[in-house]
N, C-alpha and C positions, 0 to 999 in steps of 0.2 A: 648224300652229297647236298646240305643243307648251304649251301656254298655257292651251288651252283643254278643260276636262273635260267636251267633247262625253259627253248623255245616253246610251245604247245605244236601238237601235228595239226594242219588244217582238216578238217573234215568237211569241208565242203567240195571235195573233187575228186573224182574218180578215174580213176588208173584204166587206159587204153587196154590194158591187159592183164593176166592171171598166172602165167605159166611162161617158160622158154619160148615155148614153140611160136605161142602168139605174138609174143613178143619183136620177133624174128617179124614175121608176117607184118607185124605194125613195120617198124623200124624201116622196112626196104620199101613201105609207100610212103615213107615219108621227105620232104624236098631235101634230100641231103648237101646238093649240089651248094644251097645256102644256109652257111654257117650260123650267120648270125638269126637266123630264124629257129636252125634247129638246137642251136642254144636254150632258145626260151621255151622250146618244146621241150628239150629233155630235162628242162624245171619244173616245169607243170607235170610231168610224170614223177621225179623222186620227191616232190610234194604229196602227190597224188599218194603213193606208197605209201608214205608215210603216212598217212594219215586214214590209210582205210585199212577195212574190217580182217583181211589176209593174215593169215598167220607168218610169225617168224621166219619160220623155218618156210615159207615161201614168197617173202617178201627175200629174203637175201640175196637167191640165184636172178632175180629180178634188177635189185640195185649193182651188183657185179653185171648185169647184160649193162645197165645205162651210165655205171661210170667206165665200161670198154667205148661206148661211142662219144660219152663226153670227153673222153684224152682226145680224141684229132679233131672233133669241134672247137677244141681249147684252144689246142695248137696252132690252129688257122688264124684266130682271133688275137692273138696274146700280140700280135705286131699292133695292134690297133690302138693296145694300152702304154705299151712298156714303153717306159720313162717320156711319155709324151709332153709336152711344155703344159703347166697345167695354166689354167684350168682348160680342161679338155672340151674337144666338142662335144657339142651333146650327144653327137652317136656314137664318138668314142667312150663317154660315160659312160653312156648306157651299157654297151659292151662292158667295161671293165663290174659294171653292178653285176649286170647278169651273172657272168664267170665268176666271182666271190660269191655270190648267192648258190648258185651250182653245188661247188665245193661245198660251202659250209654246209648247207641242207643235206649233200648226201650223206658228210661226215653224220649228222644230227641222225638219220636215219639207220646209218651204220649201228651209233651209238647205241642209241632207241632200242634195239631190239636184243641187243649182247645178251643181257639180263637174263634176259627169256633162253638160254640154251645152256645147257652143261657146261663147267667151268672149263671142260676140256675141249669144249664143242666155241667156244667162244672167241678164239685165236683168228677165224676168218676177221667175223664182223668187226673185232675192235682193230688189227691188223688195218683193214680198208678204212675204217676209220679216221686212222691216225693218218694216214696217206693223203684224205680227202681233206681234212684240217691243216696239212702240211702246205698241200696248195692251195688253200684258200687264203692262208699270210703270204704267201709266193706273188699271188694275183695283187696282195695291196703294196709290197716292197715293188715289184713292177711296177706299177700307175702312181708309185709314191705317195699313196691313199692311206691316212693313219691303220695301223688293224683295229679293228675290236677286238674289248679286252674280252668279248664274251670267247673267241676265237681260243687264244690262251688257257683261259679255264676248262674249254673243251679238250684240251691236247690233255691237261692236268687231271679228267676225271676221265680220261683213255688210259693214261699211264695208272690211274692207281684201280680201275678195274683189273687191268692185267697184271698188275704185282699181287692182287687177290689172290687171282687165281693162277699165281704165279707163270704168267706167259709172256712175259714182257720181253724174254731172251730168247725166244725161241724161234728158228728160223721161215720165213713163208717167201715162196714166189713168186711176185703178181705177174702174172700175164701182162699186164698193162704196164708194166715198166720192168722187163726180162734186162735191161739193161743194170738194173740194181743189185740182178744176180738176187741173195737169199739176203734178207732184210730181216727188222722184226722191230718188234712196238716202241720199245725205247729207244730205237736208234731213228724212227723217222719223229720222236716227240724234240729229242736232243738236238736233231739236223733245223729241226724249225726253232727251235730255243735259241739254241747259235748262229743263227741267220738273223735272226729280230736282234740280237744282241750286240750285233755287231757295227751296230751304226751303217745299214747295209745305205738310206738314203744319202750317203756322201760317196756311192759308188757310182761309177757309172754304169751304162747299159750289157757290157762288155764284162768288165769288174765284177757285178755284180752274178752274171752268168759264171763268171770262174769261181767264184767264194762262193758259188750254189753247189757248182759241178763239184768242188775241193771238199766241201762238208757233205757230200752225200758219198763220198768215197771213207769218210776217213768217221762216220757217225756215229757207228757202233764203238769208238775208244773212248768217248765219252762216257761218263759212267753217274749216275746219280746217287746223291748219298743225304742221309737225315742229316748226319753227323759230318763236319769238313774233318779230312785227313789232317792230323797234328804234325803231318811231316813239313818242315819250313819251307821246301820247295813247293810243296801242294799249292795249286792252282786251280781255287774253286769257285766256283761261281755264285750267287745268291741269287735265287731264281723271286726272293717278296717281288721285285719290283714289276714282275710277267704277271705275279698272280694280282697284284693293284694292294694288298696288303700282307698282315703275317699267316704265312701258308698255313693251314691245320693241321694239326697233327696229324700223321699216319701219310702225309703224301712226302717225298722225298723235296728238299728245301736247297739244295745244292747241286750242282754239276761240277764235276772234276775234269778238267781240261788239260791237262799235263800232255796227255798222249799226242794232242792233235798238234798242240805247241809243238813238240817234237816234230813231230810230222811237218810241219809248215816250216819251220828252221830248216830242215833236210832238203825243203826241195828247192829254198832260196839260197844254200848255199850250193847246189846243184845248179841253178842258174847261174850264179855269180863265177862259176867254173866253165860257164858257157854250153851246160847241157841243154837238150832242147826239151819243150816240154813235151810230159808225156802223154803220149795217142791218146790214153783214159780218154782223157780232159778234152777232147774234142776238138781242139783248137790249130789252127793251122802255127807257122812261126812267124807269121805276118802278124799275128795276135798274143804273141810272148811279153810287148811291155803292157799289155791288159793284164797276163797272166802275174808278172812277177810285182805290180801293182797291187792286183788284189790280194797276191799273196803276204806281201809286207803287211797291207792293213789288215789284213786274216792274224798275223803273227804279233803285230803291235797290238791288238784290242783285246785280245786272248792272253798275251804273256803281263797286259798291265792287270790283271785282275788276281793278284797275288792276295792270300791271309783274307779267301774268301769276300772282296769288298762286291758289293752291289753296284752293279755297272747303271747310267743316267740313262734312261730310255730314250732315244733319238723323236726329234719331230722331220719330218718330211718337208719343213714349208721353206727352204731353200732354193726348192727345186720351181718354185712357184714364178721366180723370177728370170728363167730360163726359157 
């Protein structure tokens, strides 16, 4: 992946622990009651990981214990950023660094070590990987902080490790989001491909939670392909503009979005019938013209990408005067 300007791991810091159990033992002295401290603690350890002497195969069970406690430290925090008038305070920045930092680092570490384990044995790490990249553009669409493009090319050498070693379809269940039900590699690269692509910075805070909640329901129908479908209805996507130039051979160049257009037609025409929306979706009917809002612009921005065109990458600075 000559492509990609993999980070370096720090070597200058050394991990609180070795094993589960210690782990454990750290984790429960530590100030949990404050979020925004143990943010930056559980940075300094999947740095720490990363970058020390531990084998693979015992760094993994390690990075699965500290992205279990960075979900509800995220959680706490994520009010602090999402769609704040920017330019933000400076402890809300700070906040929003850390939490993209978080992410991307563990993804990086996930990554990091895939290599190292049998092609069969490799579905965990790259699986959490793509998950931790997933929300690490989630955290810059919330704070309407451009992404890095390095973020992108991270999800790109997730996706073409597991078409390697052919894992990319194949089902996992995280503990850490059992609400996803059975997932799997390409469907959380696609959910993030179609979230940045959709011009998510003209949503709002509301909007944007439903076109998050709608494409992690419906992720896996998208399908990636070298070649776009010669069918005239085909609706595919040209991903050069994710990767910043022309893809390289051998990673998939396209997204196929037919499915999900379907899917988002059906349930605006279910609205317009005065259905309510569905429990999935989380949303009460107090929150139905958020829903049937982001559903239109979920269906407008998807069904105008017909004969495979390259969609304009969005800037966030709109929001700046807000």
């Amino acid at each position: 992946m000559h492509w990609l300007d993999f980070p370096p791991p720090r070597k200058n810091m050394q991990p609180a622990f070795s094993n589960p159990e210690n782990a454990r033992i750290w984790l429960a002295a530590q100030p949990q009651a404050d979020p925004v401290q143990m943010q930056s603690i559980l940075l300094y350890q999947v740095e720490a990981l990363d970058g020390s002497n531990l084998s693979p195969v015992e760094i993994l069970p390690l990075l699965n214990f500290l992205k279990n406690a960075a979900v509800g430290v995220q959680a706490s925090l994520e009010p602090r950023y999402l769609r704040k008038p920017l330019p933000m305070t400076t402890a809300d920045q700070r906040i929003f660094e850390t939490a993209r930092q978080l992410w991307t680092r563990l993804g990086i570490a996930f990554l990091r070590i895939a290599p190292h384990f049998a092609a069969t044995d490799r579905l965990l790490p790259l699986h959490q990987a793509a998950s931790s990249i997933r929300l690490a553009e989630l955290c810059h669409l919330q704070a309407a902080q451009e992404c890095s493009a390095l973020l992108d090319r991270l999800l790109f050498a997730i996706l073409e490790q597991a078409e390697r070693a052919n894992l990319q379809r194949l089902p996992v269940v995280d503990p850490d989001f059992r609400h996803l039900g059975e997932s799997n590699i390409a469907g959380h690269v696609a959910w993030a491909f179609l979230l940045r692509l959709i011009q998510p910075y003209r949503l709002s805070a509301h909007q944007l939670a439903v076109a998050n909640r709608a494409l992690s329901r419906w992720r896996e129908l998208a399908n990636f392909q070298a070649v776009p479908d010669s069918d005239p209805k085909a609706q595919a996507i040209a991903l050069d503009p994710l990767f910043g130039c022309t893809i390289p051979e051998g990673l998939p160049r396209f997204l196929d979005v037919r499915p999900i257009v379907r899917k988002i037609r059906h349930r605006i025409e279910a609205l317009q019938m005065n259905f309510q929306v569905p429990p999935a979706f989380g949303y009460s009917m107090t929150c139905e013209p958020a829903y049937a809002s982001a559903a239109a612009h979920l269906r407008r921005k998807l069904a105008s990408w017909r004969s495979h065109s390259a969609p304009r990458m969005p800037i966030p600075c709109f929001l700046a005067n807000h």
